[in-house]
Backbone as JSON Lines, residues from 0, in Angstrom:
{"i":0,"aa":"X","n":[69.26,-27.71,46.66],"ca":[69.67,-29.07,46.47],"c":[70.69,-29.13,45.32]}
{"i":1,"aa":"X","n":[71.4,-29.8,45.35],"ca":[73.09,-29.67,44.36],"c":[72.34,-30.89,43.56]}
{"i":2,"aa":"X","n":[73.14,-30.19,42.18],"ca":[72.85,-31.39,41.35],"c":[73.95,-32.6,41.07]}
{"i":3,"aa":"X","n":[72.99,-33.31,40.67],"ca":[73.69,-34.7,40.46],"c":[74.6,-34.54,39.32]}
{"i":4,"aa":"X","n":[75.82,-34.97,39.77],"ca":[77.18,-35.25,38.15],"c":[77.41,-36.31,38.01]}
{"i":5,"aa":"X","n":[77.55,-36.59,36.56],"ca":[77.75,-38.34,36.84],"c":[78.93,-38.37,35.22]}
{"i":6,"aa":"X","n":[79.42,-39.45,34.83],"ca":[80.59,-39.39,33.83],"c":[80.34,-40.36,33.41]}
{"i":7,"aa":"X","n":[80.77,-40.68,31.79],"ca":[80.08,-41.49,30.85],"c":[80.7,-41.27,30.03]}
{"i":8,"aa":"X","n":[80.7,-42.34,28.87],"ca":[80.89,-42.21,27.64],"c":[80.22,-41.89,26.99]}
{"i":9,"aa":"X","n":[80.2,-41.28,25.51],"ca":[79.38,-41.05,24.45],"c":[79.25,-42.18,23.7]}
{"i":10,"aa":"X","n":[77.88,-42.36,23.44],"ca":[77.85,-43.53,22.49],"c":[77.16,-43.2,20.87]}
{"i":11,"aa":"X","n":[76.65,-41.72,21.02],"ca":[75.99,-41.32,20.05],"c":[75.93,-40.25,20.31]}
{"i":12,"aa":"X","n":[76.27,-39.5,18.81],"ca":[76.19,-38.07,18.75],"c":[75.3,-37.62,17.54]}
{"i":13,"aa":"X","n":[74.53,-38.24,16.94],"ca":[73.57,-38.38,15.71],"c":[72.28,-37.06,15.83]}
{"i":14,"aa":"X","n":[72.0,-36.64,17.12],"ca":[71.25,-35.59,17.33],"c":[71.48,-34.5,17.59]}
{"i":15,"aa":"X","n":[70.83,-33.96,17.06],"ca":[71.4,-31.76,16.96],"c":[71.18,-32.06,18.11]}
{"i":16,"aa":"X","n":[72.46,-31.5,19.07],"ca":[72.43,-30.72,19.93],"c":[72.02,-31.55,21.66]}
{"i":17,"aa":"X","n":[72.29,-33.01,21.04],"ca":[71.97,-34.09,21.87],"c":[73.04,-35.01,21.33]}
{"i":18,"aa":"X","n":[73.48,-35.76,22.78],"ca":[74.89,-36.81,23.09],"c":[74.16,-37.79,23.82]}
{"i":19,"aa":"X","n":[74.19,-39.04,23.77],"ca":[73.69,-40.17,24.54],"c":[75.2,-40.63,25.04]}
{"i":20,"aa":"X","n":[75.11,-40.63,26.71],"ca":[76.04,-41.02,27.34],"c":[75.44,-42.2,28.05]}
{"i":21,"aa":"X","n":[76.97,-42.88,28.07],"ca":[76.52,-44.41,28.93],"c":[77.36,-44.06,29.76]}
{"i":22,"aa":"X","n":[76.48,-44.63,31.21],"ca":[77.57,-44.22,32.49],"c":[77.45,-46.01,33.33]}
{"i":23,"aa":"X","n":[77.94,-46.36,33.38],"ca":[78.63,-47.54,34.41],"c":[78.98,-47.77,35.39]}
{"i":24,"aa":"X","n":[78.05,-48.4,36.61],"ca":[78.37,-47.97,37.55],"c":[78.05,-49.5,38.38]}
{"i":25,"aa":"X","n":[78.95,-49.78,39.54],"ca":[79.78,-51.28,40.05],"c":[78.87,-51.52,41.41]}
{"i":26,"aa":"X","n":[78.56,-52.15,41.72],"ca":[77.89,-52.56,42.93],"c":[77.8,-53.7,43.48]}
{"i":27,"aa":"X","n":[77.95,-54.21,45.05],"ca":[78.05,-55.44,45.35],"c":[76.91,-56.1,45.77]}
{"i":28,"aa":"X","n":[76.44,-57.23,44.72],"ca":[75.38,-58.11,44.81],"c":[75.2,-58.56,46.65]}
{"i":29,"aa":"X","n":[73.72,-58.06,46.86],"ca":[73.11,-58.26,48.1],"c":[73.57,-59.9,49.28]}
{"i":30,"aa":"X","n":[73.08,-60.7,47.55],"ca":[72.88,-62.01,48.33],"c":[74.31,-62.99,48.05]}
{"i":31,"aa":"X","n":[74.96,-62.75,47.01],"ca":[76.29,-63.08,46.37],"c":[77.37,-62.66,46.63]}
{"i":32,"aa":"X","n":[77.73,-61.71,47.29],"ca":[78.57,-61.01,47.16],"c":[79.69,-60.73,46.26]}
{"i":33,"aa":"X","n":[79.34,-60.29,45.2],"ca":[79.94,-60.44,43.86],"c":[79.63,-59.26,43.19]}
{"i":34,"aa":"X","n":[80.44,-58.31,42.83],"ca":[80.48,-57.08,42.19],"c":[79.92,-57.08,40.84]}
{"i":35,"aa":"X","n":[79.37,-56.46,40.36],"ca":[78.11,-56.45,39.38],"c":[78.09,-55.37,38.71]}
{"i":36,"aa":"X","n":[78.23,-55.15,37.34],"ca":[78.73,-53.74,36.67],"c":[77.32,-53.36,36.04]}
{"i":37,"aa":"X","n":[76.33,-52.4,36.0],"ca":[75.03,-52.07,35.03],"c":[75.63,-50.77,34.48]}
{"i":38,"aa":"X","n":[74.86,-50.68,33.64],"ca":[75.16,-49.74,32.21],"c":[73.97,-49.34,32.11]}
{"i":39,"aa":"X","n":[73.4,-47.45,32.17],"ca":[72.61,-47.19,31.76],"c":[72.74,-45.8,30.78]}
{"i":40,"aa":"X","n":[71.91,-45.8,29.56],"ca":[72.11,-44.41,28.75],"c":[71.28,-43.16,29.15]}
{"i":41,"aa":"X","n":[71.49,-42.39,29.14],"ca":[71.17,-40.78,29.31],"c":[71.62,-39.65,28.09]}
{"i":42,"aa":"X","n":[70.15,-39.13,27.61],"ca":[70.08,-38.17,26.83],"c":[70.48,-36.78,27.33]}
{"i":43,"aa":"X","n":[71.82,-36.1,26.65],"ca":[72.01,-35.14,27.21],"c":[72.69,-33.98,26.12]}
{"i":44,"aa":"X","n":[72.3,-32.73,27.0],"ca":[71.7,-31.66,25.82],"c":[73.16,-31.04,25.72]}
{"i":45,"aa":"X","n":[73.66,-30.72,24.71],"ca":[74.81,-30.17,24.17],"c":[74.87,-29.14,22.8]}
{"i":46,"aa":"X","n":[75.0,-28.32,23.88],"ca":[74.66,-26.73,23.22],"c":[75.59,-26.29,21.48]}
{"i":47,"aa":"X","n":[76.65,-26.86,21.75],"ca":[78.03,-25.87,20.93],"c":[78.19,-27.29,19.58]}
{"i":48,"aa":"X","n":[77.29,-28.99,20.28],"ca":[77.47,-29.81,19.13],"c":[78.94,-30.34,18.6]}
{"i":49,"aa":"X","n":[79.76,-29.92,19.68],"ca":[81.39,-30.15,20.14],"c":[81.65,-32.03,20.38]}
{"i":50,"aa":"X","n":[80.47,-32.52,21.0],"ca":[81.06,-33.5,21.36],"c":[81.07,-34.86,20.97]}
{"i":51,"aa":"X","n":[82.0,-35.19,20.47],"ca":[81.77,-36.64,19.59],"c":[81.86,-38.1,20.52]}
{"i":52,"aa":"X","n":[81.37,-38.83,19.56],"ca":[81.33,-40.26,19.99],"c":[82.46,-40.8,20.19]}
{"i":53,"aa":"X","n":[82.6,-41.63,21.39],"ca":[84.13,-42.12,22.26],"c":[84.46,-41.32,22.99]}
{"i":54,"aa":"X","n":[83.93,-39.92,23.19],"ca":[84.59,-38.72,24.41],"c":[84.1,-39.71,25.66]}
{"i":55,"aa":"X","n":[84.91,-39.07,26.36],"ca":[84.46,-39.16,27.71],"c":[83.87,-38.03,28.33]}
{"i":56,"aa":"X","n":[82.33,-38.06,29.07],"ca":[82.06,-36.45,29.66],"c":[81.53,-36.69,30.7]}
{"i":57,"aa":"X","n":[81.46,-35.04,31.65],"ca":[80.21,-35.53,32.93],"c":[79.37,-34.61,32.37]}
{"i":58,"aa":"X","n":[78.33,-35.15,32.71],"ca":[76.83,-34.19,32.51],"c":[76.55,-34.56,34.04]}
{"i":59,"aa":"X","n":[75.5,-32.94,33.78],"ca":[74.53,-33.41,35.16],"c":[72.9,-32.91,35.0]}
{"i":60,"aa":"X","n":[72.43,-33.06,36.09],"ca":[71.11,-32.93,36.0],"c":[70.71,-31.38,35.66]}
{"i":61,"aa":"X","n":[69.61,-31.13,34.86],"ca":[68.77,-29.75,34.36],"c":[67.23,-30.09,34.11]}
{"i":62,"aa":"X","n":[66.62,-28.99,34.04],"ca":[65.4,-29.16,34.2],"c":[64.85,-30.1,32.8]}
{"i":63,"aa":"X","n":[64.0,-30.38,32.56],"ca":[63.8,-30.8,31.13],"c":[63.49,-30.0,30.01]}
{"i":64,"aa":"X","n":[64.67,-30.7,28.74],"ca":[64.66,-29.79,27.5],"c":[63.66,-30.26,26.89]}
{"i":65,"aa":"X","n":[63.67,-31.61,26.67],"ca":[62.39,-32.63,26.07],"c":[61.77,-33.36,26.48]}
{"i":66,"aa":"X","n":[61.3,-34.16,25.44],"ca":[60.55,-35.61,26.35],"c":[61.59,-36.59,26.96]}
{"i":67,"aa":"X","n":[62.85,-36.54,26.58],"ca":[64.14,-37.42,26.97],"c":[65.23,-36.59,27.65]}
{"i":68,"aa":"X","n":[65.32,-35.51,27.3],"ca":[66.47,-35.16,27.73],"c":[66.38,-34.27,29.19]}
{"i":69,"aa":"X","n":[66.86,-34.67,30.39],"ca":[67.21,-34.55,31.79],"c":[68.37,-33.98,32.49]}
{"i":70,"aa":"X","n":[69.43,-34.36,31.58],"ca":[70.39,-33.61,31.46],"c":[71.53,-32.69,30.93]}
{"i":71,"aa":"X","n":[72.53,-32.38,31.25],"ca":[73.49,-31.8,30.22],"c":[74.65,-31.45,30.16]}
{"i":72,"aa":"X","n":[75.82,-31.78,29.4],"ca":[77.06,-31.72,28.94],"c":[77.36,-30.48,30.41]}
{"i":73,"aa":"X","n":[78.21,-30.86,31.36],"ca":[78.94,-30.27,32.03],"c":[80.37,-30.37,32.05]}
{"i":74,"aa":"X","n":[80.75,-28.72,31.69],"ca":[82.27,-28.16,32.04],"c":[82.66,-27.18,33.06]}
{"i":75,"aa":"X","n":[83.21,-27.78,33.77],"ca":[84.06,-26.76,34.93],"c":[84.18,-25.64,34.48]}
């Protein structure tokens, strides 16, 4: 099964070796039909501590490092 990639901003880089990315993603309301933007954060594990707040990154899914963290800083 392929893992999931998804792209986000950094909103916090305050943890060794952990980046909280917000990823944003658009969808058209069922009953409204009216496009609808949600925002959710994801703890993700970053090995080298490279990546600062305002980057833009994709992470994707890994097994679990912690009690939060699910995924992690992916580079081609």
């Amino acid at each position: 099964m392929p893992r999931r990639i998804l792209q986000g901003q950094v909103v916090s880089d305050k943890g060794d070796k952990t980046v909280v990315v917000k990823v944003e993603r658009t969808y058209l309301h069922p009953l409204l039909k009216k496009t609808v933007r949600r925002t959710k954060r994801y703890h993700a594990h970053d090995e080298t501590n490279s990546i600062k707040s305002g980057d833009t990154v994709r992470i994707r899914e890994c097994p679990p490092r912690s009690k939060l963290k699910r995924w992690e800083v992916y580079t081609d």
